[in-house]
Every structure is written in structure tokens, then in C-alpha cells.
DSSP file (Angstrom, degrees, kcal/mol; ACC not computed):
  #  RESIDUE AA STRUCTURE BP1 BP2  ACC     N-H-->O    O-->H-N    N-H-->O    O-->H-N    TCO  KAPPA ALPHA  PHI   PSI    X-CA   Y-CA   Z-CA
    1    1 A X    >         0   0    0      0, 0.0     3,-1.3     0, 0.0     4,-0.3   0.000 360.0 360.0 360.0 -31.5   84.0   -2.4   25.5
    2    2 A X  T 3   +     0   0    0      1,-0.2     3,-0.3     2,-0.1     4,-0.1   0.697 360.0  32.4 -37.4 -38.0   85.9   -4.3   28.0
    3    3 A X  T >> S+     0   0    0      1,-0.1     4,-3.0     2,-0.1     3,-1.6   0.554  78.4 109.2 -88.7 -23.6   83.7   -7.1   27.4
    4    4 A X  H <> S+     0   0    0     -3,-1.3     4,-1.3     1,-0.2    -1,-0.1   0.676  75.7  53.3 -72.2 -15.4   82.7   -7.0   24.2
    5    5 A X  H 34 S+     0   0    0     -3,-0.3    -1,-0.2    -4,-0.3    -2,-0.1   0.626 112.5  48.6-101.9   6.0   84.8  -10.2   22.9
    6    6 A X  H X> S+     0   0    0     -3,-1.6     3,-2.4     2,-0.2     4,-1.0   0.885 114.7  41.4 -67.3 -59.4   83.2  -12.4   25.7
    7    7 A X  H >< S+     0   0    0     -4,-3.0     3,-1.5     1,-0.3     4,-0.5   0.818 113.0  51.4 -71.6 -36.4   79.9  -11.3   25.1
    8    8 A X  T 3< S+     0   0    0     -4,-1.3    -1,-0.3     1,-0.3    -2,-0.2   0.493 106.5  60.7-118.3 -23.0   80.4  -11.5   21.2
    9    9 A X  T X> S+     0   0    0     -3,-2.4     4,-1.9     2,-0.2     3,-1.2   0.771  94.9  66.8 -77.2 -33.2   81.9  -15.5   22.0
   10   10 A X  H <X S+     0   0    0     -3,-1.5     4,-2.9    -4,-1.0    -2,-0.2   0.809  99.2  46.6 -58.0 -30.1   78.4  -16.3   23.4
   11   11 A X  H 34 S+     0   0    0     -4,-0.5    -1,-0.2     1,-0.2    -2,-0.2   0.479 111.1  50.9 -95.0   6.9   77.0  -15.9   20.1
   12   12 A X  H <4 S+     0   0    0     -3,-1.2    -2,-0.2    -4,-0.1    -1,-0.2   0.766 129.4  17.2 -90.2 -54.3   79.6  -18.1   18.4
   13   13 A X  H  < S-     0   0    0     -4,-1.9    -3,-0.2     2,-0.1    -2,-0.2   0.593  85.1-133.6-115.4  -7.3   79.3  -20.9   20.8
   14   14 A X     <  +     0   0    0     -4,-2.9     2,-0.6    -5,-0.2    -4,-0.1   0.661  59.2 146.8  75.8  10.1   75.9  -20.6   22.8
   15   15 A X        +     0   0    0     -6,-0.3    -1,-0.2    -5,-0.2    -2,-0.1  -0.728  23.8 178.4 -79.3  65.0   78.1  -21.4   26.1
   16   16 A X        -     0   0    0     -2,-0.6     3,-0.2    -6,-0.1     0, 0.0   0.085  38.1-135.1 -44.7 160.1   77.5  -20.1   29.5
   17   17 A X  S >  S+     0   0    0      1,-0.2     3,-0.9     2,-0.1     5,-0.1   0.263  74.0 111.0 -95.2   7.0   78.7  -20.3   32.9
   18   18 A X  T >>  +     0   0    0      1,-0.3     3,-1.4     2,-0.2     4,-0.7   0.716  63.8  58.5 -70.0 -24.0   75.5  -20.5   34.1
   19   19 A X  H 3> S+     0   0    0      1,-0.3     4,-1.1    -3,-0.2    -1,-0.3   0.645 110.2  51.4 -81.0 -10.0   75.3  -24.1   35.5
   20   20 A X  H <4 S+     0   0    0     -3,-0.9    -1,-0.3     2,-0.2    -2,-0.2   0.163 106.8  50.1-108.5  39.1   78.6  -23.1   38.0
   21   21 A X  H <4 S+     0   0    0     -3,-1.4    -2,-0.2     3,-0.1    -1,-0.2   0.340 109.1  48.7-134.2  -2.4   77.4  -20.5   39.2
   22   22 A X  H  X S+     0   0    0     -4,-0.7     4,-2.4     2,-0.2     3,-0.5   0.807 112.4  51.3 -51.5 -68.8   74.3  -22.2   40.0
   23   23 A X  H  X S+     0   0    0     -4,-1.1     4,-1.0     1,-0.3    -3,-0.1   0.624 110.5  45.8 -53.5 -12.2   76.2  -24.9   41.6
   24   24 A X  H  > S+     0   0    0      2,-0.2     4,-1.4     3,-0.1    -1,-0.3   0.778 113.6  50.7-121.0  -7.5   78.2  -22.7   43.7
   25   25 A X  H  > S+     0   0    0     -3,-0.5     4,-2.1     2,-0.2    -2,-0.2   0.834 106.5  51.9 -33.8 -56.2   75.0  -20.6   44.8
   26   26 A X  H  X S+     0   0    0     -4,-2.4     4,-3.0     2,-0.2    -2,-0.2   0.933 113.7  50.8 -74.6 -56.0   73.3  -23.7   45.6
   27   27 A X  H  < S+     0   0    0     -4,-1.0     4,-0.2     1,-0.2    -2,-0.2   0.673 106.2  53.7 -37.9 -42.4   77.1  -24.2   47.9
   28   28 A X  H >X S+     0   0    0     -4,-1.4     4,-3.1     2,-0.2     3,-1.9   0.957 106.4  50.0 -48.0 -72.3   77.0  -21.1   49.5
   29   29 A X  H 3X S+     0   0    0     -4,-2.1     4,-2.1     1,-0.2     5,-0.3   0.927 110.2  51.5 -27.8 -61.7   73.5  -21.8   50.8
   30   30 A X  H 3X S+     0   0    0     -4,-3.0     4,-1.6     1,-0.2    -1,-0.2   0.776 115.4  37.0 -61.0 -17.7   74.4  -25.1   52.2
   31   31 A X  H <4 S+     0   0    0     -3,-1.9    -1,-0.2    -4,-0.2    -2,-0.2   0.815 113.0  55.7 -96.0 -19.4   77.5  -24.1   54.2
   32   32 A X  H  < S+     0   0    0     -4,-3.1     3,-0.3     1,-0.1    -2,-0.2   0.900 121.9  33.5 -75.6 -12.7   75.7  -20.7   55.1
   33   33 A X  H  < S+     0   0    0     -4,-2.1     2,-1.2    -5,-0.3     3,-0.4   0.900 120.6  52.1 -87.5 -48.9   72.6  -23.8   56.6
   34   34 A X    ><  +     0   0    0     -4,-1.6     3,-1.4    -5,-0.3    -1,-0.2  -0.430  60.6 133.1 -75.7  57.0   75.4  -26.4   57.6
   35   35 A X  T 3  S+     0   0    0     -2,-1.2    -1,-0.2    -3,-0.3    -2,-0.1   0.869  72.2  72.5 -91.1 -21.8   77.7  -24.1   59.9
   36   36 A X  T 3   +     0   0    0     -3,-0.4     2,-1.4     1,-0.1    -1,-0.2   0.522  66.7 104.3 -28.0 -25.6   77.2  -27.1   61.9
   37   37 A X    <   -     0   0    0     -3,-1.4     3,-0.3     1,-0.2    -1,-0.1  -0.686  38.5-178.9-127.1 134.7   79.1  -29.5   60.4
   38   38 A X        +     0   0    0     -2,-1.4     2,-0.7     1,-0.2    -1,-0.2   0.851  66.9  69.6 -58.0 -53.8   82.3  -30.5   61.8
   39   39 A X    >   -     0   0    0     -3,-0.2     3,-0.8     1,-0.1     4,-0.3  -0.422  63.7-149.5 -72.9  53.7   83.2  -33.0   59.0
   40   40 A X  T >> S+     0   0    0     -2,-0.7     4,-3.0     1,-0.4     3,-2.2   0.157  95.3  60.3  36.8 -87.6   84.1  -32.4   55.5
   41   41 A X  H 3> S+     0   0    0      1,-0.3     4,-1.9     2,-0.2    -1,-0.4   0.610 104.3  42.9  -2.2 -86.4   82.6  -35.5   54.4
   42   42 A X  H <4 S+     0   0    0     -3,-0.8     4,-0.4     2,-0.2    -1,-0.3   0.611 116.8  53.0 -60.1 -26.9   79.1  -35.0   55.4
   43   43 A X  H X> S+     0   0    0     -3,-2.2     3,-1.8    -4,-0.3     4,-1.5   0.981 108.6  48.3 -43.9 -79.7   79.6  -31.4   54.0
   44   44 A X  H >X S+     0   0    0     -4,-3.0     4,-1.5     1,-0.3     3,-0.7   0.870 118.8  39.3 -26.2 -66.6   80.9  -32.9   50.5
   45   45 A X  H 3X S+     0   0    0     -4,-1.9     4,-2.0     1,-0.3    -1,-0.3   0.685 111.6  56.5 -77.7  -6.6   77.7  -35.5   50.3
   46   46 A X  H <> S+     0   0    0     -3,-1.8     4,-1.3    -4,-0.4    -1,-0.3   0.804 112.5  48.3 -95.6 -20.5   75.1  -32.7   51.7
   47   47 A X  H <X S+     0   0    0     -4,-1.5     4,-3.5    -3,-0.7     5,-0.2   0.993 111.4  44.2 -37.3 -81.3   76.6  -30.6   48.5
   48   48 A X  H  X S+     0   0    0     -4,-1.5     4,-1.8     1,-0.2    -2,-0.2   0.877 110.8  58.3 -70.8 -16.7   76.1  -33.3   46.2
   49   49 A X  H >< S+     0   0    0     -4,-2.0     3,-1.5     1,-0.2    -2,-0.2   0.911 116.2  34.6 -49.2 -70.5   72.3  -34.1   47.8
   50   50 A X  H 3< S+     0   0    0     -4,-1.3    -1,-0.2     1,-0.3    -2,-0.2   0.848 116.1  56.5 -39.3 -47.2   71.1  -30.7   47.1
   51   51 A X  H 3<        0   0    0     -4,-3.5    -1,-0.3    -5,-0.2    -2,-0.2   0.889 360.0 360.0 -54.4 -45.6   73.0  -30.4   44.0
   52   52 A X    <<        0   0    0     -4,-1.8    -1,-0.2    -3,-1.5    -2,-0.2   0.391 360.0 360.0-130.0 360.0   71.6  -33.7   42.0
């Protein structure tokens, strides 16, 4: 019941959260592959490769 005026907004507006929680799935992966890198930067752009 806790839920119920979220779930009941999906069917109003057909909106999900699903494409950032993709995007931060796909983020996880990469730092859990990259513990290697030292720089942010090259973090940041190895993000947006996978990502796009």
C-alpha cells in the first residue's frame, strides 16, 4: 500500500526510471573493471564509451 500512488503514477504518465538505473548498472560494472584507473577523467570518458 506503501506504493500504491507511485505505481498508480506509472499509469498516468507511462514514465520510468528505467534508463538510470541502467546507466548506473552499466557504472558500477565499469569501476568494478576499471579499479585501475588512477584518473577521474579517463574514468568519466570510459563511462560515457560504454554508456553511448
Amino acid at each position: 500500500m506503501s506504493w500504491r500512488e507511485k505505481i498508480l503514477n506509472y499509469f498516468d504518465g507511462r514514465l520510468t526510471n528505467a534508463r538510470t538505473e541502467g546507466f548506473n548498472n552499466v557504472s558500477k560494472l565499469v569501476q568494478k573493471r576499471g579499479y585501475r584507473y588512477k584518473n577521474f577523467e579517463n574514468y568519466r570518458l570510459r563511462n560515457l564509451n560504454v554508456c553511448y
